[in-house]
VOGU-33671 format. One record per residue (C-alpha): z, y, x; residue number from 1. Coordinates in steps of 0.5 Angstrom, whole numbers, plus 500, padded with zeros to 3 digits. Layout:
<atoms>
+-----+-----+-----+-------+
:  pz :  py :  px : vexpa :
+-----+-----+-----+-------+
:   Z :   Y :   X :   NUM :
...
+-----+-----+-----+-------+
</atoms>
This chain:
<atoms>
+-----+-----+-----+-------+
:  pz :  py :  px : vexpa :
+-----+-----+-----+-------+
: 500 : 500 : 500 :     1 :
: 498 : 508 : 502 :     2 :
: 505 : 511 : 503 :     3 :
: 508 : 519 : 506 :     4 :
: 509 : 520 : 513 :     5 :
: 516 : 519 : 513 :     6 :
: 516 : 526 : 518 :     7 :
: 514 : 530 : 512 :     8 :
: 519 : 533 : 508 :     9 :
: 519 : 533 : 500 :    10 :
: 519 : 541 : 499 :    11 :
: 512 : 540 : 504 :    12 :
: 510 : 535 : 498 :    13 :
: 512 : 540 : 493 :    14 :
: 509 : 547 : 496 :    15 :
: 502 : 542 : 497 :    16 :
: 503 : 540 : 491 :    17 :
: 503 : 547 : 488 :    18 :
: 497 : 549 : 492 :    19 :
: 492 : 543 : 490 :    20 :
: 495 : 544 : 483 :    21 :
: 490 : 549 : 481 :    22 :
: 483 : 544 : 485 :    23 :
: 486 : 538 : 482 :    24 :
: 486 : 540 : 474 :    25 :
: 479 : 543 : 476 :    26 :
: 477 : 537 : 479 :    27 :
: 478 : 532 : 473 :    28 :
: 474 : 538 : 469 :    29 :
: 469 : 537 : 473 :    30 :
: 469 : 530 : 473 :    31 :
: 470 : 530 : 466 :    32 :
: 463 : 534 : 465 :    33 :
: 459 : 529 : 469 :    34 :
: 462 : 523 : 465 :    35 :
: 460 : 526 : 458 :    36 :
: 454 : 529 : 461 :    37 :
: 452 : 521 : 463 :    38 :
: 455 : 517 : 456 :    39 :
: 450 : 522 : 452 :    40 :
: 443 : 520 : 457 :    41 :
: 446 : 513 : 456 :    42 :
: 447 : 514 : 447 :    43 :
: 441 : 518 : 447 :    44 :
: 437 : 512 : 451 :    45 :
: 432 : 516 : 454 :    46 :
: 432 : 519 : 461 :    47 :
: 434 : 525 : 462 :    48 :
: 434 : 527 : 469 :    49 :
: 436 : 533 : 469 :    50 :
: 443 : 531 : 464 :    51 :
: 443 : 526 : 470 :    52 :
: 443 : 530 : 476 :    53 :
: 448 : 535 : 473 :    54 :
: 452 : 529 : 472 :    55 :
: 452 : 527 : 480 :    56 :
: 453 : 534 : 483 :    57 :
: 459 : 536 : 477 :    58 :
: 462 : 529 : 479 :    59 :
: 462 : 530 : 488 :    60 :
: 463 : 537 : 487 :    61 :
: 470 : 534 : 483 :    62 :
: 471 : 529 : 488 :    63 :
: 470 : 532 : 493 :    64 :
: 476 : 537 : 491 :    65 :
: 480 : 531 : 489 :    66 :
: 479 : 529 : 497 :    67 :
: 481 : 536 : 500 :    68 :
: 487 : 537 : 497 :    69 :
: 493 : 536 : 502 :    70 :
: 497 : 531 : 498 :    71 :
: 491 : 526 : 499 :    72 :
: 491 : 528 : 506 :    73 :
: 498 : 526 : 506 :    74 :
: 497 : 520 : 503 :    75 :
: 491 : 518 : 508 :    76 :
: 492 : 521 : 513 :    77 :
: 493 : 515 : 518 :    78 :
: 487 : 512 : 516 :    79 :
: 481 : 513 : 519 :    80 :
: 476 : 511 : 515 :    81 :
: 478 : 517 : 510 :    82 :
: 475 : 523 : 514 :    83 :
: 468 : 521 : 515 :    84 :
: 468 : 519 : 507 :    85 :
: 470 : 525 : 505 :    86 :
: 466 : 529 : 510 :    87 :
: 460 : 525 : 507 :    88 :
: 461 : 527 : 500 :    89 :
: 462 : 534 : 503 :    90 :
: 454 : 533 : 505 :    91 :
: 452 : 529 : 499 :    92 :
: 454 : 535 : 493 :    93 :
: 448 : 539 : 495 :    94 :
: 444 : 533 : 495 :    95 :
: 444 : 533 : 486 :    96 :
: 446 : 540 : 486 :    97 :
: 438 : 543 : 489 :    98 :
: 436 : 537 : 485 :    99 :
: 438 : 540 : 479 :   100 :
: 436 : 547 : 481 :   101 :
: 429 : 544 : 482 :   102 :
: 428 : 540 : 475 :   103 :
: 432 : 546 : 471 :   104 :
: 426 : 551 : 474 :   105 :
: 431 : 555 : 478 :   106 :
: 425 : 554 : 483 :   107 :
: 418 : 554 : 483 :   108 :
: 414 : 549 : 483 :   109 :
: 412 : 549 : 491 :   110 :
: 419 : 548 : 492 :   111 :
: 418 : 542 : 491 :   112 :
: 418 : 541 : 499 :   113 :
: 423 : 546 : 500 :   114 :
: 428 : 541 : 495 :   115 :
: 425 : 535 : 499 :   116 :
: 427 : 537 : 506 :   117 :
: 434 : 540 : 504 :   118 :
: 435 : 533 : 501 :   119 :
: 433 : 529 : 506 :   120 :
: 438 : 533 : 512 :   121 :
: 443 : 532 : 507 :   122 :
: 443 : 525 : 506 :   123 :
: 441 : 525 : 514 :   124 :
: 448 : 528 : 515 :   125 :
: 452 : 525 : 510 :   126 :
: 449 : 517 : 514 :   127 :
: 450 : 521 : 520 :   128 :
: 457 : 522 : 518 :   129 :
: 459 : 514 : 516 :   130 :
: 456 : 511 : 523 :   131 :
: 457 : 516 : 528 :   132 :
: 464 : 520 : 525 :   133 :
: 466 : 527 : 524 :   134 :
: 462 : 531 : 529 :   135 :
: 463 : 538 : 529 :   136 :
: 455 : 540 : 530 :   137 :
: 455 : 536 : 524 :   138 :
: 459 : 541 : 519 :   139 :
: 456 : 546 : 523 :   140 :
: 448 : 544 : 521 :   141 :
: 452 : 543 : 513 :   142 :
: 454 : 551 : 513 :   143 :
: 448 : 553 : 516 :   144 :
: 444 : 549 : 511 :   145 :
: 448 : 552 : 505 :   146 :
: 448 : 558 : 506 :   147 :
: 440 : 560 : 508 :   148 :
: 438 : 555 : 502 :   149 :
: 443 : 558 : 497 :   150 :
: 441 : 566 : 498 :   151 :
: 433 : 563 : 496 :   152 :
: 435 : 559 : 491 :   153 :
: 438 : 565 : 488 :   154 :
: 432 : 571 : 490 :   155 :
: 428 : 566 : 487 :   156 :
: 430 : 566 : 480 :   157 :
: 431 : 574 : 479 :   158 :
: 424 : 574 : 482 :   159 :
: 421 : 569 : 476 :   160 :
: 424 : 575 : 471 :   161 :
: 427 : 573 : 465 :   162 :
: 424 : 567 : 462 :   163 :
: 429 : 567 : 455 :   164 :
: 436 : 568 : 454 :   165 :
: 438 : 561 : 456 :   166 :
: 435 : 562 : 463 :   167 :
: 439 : 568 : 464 :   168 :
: 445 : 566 : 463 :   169 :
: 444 : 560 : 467 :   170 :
: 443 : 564 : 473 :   171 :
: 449 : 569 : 471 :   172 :
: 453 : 563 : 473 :   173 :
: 449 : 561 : 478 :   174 :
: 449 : 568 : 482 :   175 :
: 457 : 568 : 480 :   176 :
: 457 : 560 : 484 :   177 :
: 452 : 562 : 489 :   178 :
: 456 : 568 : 492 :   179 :
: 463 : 565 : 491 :   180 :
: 460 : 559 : 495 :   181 :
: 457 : 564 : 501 :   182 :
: 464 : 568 : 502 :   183 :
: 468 : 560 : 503 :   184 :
: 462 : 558 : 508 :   185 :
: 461 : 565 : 511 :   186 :
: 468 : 571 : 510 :   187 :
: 472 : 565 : 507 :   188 :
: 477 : 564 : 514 :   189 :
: 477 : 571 : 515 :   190 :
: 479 : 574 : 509 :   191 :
: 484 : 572 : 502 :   192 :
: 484 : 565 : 506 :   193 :
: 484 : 561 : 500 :   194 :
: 478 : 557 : 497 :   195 :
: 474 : 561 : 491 :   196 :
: 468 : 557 : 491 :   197 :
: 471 : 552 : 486 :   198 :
: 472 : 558 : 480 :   199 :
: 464 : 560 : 482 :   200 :
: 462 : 553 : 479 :   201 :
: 467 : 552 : 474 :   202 :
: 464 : 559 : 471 :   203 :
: 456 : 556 : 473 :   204 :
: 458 : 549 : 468 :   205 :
: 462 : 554 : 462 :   206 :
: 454 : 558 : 463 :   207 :
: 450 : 551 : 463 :   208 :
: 455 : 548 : 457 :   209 :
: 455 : 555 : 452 :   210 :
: 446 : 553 : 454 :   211 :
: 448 : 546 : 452 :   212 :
: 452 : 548 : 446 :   213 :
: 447 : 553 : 443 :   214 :
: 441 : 548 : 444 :   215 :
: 445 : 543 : 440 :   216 :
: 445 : 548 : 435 :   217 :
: 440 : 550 : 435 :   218 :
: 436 : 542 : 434 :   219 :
: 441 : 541 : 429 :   220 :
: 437 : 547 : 426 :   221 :
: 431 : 545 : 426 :   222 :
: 432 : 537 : 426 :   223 :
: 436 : 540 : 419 :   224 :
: 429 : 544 : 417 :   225 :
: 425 : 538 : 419 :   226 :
: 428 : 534 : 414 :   227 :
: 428 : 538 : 408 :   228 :
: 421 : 539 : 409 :   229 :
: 420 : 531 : 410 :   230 :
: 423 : 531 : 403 :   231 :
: 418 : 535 : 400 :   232 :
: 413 : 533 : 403 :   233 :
: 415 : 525 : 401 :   234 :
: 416 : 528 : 394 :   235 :
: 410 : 531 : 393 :   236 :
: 407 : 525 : 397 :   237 :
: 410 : 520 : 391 :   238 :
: 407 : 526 : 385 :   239 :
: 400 : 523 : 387 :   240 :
: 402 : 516 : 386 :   241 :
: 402 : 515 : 379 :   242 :
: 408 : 516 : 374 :   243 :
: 406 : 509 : 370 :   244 :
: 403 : 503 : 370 :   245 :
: 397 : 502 : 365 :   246 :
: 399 : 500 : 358 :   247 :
: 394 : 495 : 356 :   248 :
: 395 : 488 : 352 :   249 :
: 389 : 486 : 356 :   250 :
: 392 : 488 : 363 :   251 :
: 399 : 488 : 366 :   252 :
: 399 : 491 : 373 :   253 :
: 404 : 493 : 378 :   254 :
: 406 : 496 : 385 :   255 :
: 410 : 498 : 390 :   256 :
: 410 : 502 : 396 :   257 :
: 414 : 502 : 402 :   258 :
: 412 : 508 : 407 :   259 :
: 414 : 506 : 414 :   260 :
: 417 : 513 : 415 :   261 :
: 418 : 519 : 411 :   262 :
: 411 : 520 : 409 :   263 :
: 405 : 516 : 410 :   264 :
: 398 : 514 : 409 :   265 :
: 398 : 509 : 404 :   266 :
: 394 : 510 : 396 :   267 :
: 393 : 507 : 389 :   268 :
: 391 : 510 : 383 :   269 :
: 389 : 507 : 377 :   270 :
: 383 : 509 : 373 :   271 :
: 383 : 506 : 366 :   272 :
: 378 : 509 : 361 :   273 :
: 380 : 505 : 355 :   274 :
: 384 : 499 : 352 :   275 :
: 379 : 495 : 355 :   276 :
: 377 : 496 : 361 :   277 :
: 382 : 499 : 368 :   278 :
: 379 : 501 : 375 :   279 :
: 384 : 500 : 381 :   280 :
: 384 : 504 : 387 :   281 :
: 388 : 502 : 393 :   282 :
: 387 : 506 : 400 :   283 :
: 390 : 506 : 407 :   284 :
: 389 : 512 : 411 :   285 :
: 389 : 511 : 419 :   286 :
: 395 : 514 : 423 :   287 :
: 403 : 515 : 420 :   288 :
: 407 : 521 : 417 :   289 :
: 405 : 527 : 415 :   290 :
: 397 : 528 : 418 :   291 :
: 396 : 521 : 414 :   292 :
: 401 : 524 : 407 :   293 :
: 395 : 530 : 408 :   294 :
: 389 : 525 : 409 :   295 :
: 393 : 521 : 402 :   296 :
: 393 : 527 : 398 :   297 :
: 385 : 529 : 399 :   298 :
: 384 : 521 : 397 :   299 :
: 386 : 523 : 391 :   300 :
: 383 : 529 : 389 :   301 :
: 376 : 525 : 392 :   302 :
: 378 : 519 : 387 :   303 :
: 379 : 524 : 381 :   304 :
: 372 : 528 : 382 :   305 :
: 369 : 521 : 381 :   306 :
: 373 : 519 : 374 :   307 :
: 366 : 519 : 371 :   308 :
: 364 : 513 : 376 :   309 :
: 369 : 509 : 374 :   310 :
: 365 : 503 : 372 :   311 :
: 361 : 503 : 377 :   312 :
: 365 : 502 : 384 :   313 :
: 359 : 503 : 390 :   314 :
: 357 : 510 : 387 :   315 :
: 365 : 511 : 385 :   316 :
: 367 : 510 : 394 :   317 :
: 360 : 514 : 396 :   318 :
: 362 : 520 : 391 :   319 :
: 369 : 519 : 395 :   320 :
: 367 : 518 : 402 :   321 :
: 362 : 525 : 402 :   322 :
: 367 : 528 : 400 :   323 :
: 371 : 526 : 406 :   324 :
: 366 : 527 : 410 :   325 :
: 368 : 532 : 415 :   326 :
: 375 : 533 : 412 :   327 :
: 379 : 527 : 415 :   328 :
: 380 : 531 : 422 :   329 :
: 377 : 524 : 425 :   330 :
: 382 : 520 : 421 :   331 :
: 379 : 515 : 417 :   332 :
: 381 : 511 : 410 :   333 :
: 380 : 505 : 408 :   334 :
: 379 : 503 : 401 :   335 :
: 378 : 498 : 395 :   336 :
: 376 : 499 : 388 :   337 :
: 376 : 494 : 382 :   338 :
: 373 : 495 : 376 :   339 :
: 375 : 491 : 370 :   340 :
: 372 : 489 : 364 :   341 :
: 376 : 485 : 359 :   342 :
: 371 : 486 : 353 :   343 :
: 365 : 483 : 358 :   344 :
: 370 : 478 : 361 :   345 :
: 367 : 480 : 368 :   346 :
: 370 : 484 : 375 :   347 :
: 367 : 489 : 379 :   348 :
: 368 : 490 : 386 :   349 :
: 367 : 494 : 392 :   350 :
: 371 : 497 : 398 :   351 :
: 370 : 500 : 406 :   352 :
: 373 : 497 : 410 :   353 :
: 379 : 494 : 407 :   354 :
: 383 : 487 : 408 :   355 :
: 378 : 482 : 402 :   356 :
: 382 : 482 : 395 :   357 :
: 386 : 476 : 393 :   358 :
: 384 : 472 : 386 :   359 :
: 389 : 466 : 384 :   360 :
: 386 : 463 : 378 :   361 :
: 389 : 456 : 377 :   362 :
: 393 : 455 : 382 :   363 :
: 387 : 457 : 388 :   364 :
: 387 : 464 : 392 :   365 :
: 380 : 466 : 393 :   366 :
: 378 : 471 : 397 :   367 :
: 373 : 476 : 395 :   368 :
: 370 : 482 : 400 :   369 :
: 364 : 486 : 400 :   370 :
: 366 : 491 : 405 :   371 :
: 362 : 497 : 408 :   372 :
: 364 : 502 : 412 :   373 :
: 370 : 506 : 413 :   374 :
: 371 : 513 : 408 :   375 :
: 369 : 519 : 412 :   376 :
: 366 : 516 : 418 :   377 :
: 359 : 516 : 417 :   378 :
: 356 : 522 : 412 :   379 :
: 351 : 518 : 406 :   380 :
: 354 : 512 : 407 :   381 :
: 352 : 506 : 402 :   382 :
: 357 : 502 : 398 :   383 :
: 355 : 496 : 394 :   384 :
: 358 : 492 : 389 :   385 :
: 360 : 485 : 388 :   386 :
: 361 : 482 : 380 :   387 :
: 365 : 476 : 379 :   388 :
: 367 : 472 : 370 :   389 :
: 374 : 474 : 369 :   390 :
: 378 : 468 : 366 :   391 :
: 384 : 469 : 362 :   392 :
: 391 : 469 : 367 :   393 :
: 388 : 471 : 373 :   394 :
: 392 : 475 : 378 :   395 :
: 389 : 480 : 382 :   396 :
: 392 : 482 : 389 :   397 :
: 390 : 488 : 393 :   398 :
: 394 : 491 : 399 :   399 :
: 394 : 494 : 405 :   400 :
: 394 : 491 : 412 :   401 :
: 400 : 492 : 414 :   402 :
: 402 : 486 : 409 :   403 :
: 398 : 481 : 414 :   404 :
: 399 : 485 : 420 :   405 :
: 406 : 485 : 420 :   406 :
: 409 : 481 : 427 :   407 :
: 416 : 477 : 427 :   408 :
: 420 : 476 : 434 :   409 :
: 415 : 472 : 438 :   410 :
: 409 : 478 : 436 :   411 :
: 406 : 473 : 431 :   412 :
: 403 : 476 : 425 :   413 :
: 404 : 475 : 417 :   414 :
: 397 : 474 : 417 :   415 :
: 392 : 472 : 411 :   416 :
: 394 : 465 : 410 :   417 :
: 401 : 466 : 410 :   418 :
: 400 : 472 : 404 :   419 :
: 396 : 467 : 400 :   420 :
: 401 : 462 : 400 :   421 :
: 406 : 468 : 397 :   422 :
: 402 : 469 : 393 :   423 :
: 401 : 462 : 390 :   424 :
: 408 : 462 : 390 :   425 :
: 409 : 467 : 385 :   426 :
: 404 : 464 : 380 :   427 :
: 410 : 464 : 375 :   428 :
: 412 : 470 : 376 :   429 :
: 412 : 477 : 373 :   430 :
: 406 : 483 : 376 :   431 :
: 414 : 487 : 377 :   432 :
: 416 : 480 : 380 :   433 :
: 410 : 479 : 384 :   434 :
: 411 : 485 : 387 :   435 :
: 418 : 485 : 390 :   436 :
: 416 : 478 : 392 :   437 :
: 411 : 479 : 396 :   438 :
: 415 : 486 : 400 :   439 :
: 420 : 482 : 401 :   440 :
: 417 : 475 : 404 :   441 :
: 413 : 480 : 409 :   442 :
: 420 : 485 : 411 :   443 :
: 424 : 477 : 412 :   444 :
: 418 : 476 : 417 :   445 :
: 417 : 482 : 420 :   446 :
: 422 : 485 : 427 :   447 :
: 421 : 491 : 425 :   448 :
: 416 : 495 : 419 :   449 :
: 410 : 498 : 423 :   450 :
: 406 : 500 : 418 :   451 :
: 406 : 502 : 411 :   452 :
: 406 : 496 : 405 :   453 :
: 403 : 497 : 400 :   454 :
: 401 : 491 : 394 :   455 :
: 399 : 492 : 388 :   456 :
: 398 : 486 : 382 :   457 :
: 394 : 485 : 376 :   458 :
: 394 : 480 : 372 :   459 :
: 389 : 479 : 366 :   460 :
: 392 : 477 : 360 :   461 :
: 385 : 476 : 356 :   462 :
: 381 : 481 : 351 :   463 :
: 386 : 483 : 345 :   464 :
: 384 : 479 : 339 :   465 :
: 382 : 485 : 334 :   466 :
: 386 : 487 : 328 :   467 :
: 382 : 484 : 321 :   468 :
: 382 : 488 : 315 :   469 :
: 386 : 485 : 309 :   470 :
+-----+-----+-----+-------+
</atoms>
């Protein structure tokens, strides 16, 4: 165990003690700082040079505090590993500190080599130190180092004038640090005789924690802001999704969308005109949030402007797609378009670009596709359309890719087969059950949800039996 020499007194222990009082509450301050400053790099999961070098330089300058004071002295002073210990740490603090003045654009950007060089003879001094011991010479080139480096850092940001408030207040307390740090390097033996430099940081880190704060501030602000205007954004986004679902004896349609983020890309309408026949628009815009939600809404005024080509699907995504075209801001939909007619027993299908949709007519899932290109690529693009017999009970499935894209832990996707099994699954289930069904088999799937899920399912009861007269 360390133990006092026996040869000093306790009032020698208690007048160093008075004297270290001050250096030692300072540095456990310090050292504080620069573990608060280290947790939040390590909870915020993103590298932050410059948190992280402010947290080297506070916690050496704190350490090396803690190691000139006379009670440690006492403690250590017999053992002679102790000396080139401290004095090493006296030559790293530098090492963080021009670091940290470099990335907080106290320097230039060509004092890049300025930085590199002093970093390198610190680290040479302080290696030196460990092998070779405390040579004089040693502290000698420290000092000089010091005190020609800090002047030019300080001449260097009042010659960049004053960039915003938050630099001015770092370089207050800099130039507060600075002039504390020449006096103890420079007049400090002669004069007072008593270490000031310490006051001069503890000031430089109040000036960079009133910065911190007030940035933080002023990200909740506007993180505050964001969300609100997210919000809005979402609900606007939900106001061009339909109300209700169509109320018809012959069909029974439902849907549910899941956005990945706040807002995103995805879109279906339906365009019923009468009792007998309903059209079903489903649409996935490239890209996520809200320049996708945009995308969404121009989808729907496109959609709207064609209500009159409802019966007939290529000319309905035509329409669309010219009036896209040159809109998009180079993001592109895709889209599927069903119209079905009970009356005549038949469907009419067509799509640009979009995953096929899914029939399940007695208990087999088949595939029907007839793609062209994507909405808004390509000015005068032509659709066509494919028409198939309706039969009584058959369900249609239209969805976005982000159902069959979805990726469990190993990165394997959901994948067609696997939703056509789903839906075989759900045969007996209602649209509304089919829906949640379909969303939740994908979620148990997946890692993480990497897409919007969009899916919307329509089942065709049969043409209404007409009222007889009595």
């Amino acid at each position: 165990m360390l133990a006092l020499d026996p040869q000093i007194t306790a009032s020698q222990v208690l007048h160093a003690f008075h004297h270290d009082e001050p250096f030692l509450l300072l540095g456990a301050s310090f050292i504080t700082v620069a573990l608060l400053c280290a947790a939040f790099s390590v909870l915020s999961r993103k590298f932050d040079a410059l948190l992280l070098w402010l947290a080297a330089f506070a916690f050496l300058y704190g350490q090396r505090l803690w190691l000139d004071t006379q009670i440690l002295g006492f403690t250590l002073a017999g053992e002679p590993f102790f000396g080139r210990i401290n004095w090493a740490i006296n030559f790293l603090t530098p090492v963080p500190a021009f670091l940290f003045f470099q990335k907080a654009g106290l320097l230039p950007r060509r004092g890049k080599f300025f930085t590199a060089a002093l970093v390198s003879l610190f680290l040479g001094l302080a290696i030196t130190v460990i092998f070779a011991g405390r040579l004089h010479i040693l502290h000698t080139i420290n000092n000089v180092a010091v005190i020609a480096a800090l002047p030019f850092v300080l001449v260097r940001t009042y010659l960049q004038g004053a960039v915003n408030r938050d630099f001015v207040i770092m370089r207050r307390g800099l130039l507060c640090f600075v002039l504390l740090a020449l006096w103890d390097n420079t007049l400090g033996d002669f004069w007072l005789h008593r270490i000031v430099e310490p006051y001069g940081f503890a000031v430089f880190l109040g000036c960079l924690g009133y910065v911190a704060a007030r940035r933080a501030l002023q990200r909740d602000r506007e993180y505050s802001d964001i969300q609100q205007e997210l919000g809005l954004a979402r609900r606007m986004q939900l106001s061009i999704l339909p109300a209700s679902f169509p109320s018809s004896q012959s069909f029974q349609v439902a849907a549910k969308y899941v956005p990945m983020t706040s807002v995103a890309g995805d879109f279906y309408d339906f365009l019923q005109t009468d009792e007998q026949h309903l059209g079903l628009l489903i649409a996935d815009v490239s890209g996520h949030g809200v320049p996708a939600a945009l995308i969404a809404s121009m989808v729907k005024m496109a959609a709207t402007s064609q209500r009159a080509q409802a019966a007939h699907p290529a000319a309905l995504l035509a329409g669309m797609n010219a009036a896209l075209c040159g809109n998009t801001q180079e993001q592109y939909v895709t889209a599927a378009y069903v119209y079905l007619d009970a009356h005549a027993r038949e469907l009419h299908y067509s799509a640009a670009g979009h995953p096929a949709m899914l029939l399940l007519r007695n208990g087999a899932v088949i595939e029907i596709a007839e793609n062209g290109m994507l909405l808004g690529a390509v000015d005068g693009a032509s659709y066509f359309s494919k028409s198939l017999p309706l039969e009584a009970g058959d369900r249609l499935l239209l969805y976005t890719d982000g159902l069959i894209e979805a990726r469990d832990a190993e990165g394997k996707l959901f994948g067609e087969e696997s939703l056509a099994v789903e839906v075989k699954t759900s045969a007996r289930m209602t649209p509304f059950e089919t829906v949640d069904h379909l969303i939740a088999a994908v979620q148990r799937w997946a890692r993480t949800q990497d897409d919007d899920l969009t899916v919307l399912v329509c089942d065709f009861v049969g043409e209404p039996i007409p009222a007889t007269a009595d």
